[in-house]
C-alpha positions as a Python dict, from the first residue, in 0.01 Angstrom:
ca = {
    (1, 'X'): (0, 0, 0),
    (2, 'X'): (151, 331, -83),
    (3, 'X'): (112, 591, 151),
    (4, 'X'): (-107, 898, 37),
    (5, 'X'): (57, 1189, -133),
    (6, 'X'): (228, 1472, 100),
    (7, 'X'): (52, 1773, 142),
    (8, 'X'): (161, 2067, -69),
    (9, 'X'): (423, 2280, 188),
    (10, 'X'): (448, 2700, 110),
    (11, 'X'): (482, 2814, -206),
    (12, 'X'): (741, 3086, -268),
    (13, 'X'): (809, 3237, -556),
    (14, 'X'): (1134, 3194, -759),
    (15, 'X'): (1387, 3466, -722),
    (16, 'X'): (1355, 3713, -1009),
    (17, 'X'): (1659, 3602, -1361),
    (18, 'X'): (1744, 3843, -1617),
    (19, 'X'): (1625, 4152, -1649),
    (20, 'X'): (1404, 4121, -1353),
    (21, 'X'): (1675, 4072, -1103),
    (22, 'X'): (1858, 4364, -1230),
    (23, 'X'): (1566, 4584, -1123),
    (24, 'X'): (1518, 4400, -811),
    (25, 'X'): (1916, 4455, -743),
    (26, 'X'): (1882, 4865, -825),
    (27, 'X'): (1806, 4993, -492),
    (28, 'X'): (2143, 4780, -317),
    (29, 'X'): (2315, 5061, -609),
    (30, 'X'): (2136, 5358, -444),
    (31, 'X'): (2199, 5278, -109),
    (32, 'X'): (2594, 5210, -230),
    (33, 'X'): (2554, 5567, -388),
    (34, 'X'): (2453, 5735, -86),
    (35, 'X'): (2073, 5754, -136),
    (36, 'X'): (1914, 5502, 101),
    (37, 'X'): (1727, 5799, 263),
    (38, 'X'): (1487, 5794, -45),
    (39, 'X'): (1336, 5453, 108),
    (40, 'X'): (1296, 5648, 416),
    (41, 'X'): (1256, 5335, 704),
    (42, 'X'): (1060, 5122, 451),
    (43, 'X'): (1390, 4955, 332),
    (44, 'X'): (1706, 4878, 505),
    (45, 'X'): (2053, 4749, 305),
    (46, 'X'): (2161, 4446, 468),
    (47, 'X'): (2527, 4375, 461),
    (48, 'X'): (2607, 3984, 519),
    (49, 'X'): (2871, 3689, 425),
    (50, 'X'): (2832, 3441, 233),
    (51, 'X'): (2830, 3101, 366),
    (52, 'X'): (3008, 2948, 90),
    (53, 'X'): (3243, 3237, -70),
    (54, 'X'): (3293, 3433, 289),
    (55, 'X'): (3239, 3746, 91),
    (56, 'X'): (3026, 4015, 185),
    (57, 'X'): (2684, 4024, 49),
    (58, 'X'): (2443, 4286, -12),
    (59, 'X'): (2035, 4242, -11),
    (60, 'X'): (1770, 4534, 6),
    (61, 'X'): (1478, 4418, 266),
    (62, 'X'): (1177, 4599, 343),
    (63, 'X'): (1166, 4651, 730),
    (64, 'X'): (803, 4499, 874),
    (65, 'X'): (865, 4655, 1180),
    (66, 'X'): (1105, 4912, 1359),
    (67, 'X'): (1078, 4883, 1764),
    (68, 'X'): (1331, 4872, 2013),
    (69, 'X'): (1406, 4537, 2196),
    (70, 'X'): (1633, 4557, 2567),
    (71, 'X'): (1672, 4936, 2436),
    (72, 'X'): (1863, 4889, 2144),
    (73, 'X'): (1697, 4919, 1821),
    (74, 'X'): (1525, 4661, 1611),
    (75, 'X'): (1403, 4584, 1264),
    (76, 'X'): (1201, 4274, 1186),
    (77, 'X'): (1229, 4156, 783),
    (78, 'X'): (1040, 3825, 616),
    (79, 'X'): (1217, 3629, 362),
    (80, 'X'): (940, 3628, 73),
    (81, 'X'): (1156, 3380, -142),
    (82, 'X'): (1094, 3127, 200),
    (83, 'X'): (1372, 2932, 390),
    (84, 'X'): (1600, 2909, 102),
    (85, 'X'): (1699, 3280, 13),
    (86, 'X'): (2021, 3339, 21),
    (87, 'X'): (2067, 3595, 259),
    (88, 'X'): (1829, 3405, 499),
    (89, 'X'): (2077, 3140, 459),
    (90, 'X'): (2380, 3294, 505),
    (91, 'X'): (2234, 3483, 811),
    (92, 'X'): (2176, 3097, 978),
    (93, 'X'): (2514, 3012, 896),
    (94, 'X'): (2618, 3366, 1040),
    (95, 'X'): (2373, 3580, 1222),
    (96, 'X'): (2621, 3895, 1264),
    (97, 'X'): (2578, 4145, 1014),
    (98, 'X'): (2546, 4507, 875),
    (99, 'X'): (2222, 4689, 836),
    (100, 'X'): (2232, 5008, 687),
    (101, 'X'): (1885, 5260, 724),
    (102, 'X'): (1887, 5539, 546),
    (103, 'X'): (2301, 5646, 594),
    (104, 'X'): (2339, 5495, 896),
    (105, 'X'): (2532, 5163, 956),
    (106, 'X'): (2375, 4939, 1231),
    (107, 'X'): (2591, 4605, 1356),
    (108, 'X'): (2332, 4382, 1423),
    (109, 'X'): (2242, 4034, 1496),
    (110, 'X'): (2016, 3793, 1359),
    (111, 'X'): (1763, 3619, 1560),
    (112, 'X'): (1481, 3442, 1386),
    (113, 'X'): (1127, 3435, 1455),
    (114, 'X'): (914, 3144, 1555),
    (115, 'X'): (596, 3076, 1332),
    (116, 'X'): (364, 3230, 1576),
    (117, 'X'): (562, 3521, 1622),
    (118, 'X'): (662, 3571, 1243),
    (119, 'X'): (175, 3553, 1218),
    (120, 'X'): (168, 3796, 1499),
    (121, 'X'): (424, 4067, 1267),
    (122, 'X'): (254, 3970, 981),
    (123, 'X'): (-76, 4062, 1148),
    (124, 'X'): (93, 4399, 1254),
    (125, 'X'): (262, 4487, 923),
    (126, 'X'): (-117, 4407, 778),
    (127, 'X'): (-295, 4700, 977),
    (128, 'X'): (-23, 4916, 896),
    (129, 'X'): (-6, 4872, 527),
    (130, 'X'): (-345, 4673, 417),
    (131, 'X'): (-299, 4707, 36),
    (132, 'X'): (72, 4656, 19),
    (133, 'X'): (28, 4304, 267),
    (134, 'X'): (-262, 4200, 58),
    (135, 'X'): (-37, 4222, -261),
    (136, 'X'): (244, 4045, -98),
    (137, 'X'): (10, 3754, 61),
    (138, 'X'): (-134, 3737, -307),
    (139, 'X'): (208, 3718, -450),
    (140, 'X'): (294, 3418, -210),
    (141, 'X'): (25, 3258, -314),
    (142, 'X'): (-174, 3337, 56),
    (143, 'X'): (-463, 3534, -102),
    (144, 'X'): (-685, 3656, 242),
    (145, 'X'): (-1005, 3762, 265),
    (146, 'X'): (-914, 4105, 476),
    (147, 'X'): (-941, 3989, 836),
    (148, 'X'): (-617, 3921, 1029),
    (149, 'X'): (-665, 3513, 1020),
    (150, 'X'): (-569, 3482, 697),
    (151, 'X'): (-177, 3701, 727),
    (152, 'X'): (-136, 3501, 1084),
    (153, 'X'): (-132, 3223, 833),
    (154, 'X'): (36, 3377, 581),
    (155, 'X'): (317, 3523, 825),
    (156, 'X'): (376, 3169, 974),
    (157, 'X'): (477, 3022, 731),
    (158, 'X'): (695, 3320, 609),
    (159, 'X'): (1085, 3285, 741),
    (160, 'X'): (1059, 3615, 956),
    (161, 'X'): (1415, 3740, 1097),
    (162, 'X'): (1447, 4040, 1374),
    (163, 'X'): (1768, 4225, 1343),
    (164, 'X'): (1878, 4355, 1689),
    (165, 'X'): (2162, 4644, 1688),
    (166, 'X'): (2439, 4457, 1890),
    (167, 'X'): (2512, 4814, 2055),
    (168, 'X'): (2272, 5088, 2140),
}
C-alpha cells in the first residue's frame, strides 16, 4: 500500500533572472551611492557573508517593523523567497551582520522568529499597510479575505528574521 501523497508545503516564488533581477538589485546601487534615505525606514541594506564564498553580500529588505528590543533598536524583515533565500541562509550560517537605514550603519544580529511570532508581525505589518500586505500575501500565493486570520497564516509560514543592533 503506498502511503497517500504529502501535502503541498508553502509556495514561494522563484527569485527574479534576467532583467528582472537587475531591477530588483537597483536599490542595493542607491543605497551604495549614498541615497538610502529615499526609502525612508521602509527599506534597510543588509550587509552579510556568504556562507560558501565568505564574501560580503548585499540584499535590500523591506523593514516589517522598527521597535526597540532591551533598548537597542530593532528591525524585523520576512524572507518572501521562503527558507531558502540566500541571505536568509547565510544569516543561519552567520547571524552577525550590517544593516544600513537610510546612511546609517547598524551592527546587528540575527535572531529568527518562531511561526507564531513571524503571524503575529505579519498581522501587525497588515494593519499598517493593508494594500501593500494583501499584494504580498497574493504574490505568495496566501490570497486573504481582509481579516487578520488569513496574514497570521500567511506570516507563519513566512521565514521572519528580527535584526537587533548589537550596541545601542
Amino acid at each position: 500500500m503506498t502511503p497517500p501523497p504529502a501535502a503541498p508545503g508553502p509556495r514561494h516564488p522563484a527569485p527574479p533572472a534576467g532583467w528582472r533581477r537587475t531591477v530588483a538589485r537597483l536599490p542595493v546601487h542607491l543605497f551604495r551611492m549614498g541615497l538610502g534615505p529615499l526609502f525612508r525606514r521602509r527599506l534597510l541594506l543588509l550587509v552579510h557573508t556568504g556562507r560558501v564564498t565568505g564574501e560580503q553580500r548585499r540584499t535590500v529588505l523591506e523593514v516589517v517593523a522598527a521597535e526597540r528590543v532591551d533598548g537597542r533598536r530593532a528591525w524585523t524583515v520576512a524572507s518572501g523567497f521562503g527558507a531558502r533565500a540566500h541571505w536568509y541562509l547565510n544569516l543561519r550560517a552567520a547571524p552577525q551582520a550590517v544593516a544600513q537605514v537610510g546612511r546609517v550603519y547598524h551592527a546587528v544580529s540575527a535572531r529568527f522568529l518562531t511561526p507564531e511570532e513571524g503571524g503575529r508581525s505579519m498581522t501587525r505589518y497588515a494593519e499598517r499597510h493593508p494594500r501593500t500586505a494583501r499584494r504580498l500575501c497574493a504574490y505568495l500565493g496566501h490570497p486573504v479575505d481582509g481579516g487578520t486570520e488569513g496574514y497570521r497564516r500567511a506570516g507563519e509560514v513566512l521565514p521572519f528574521v528580527l535584526l537587533v543592533e548589537d550596541h545601542p
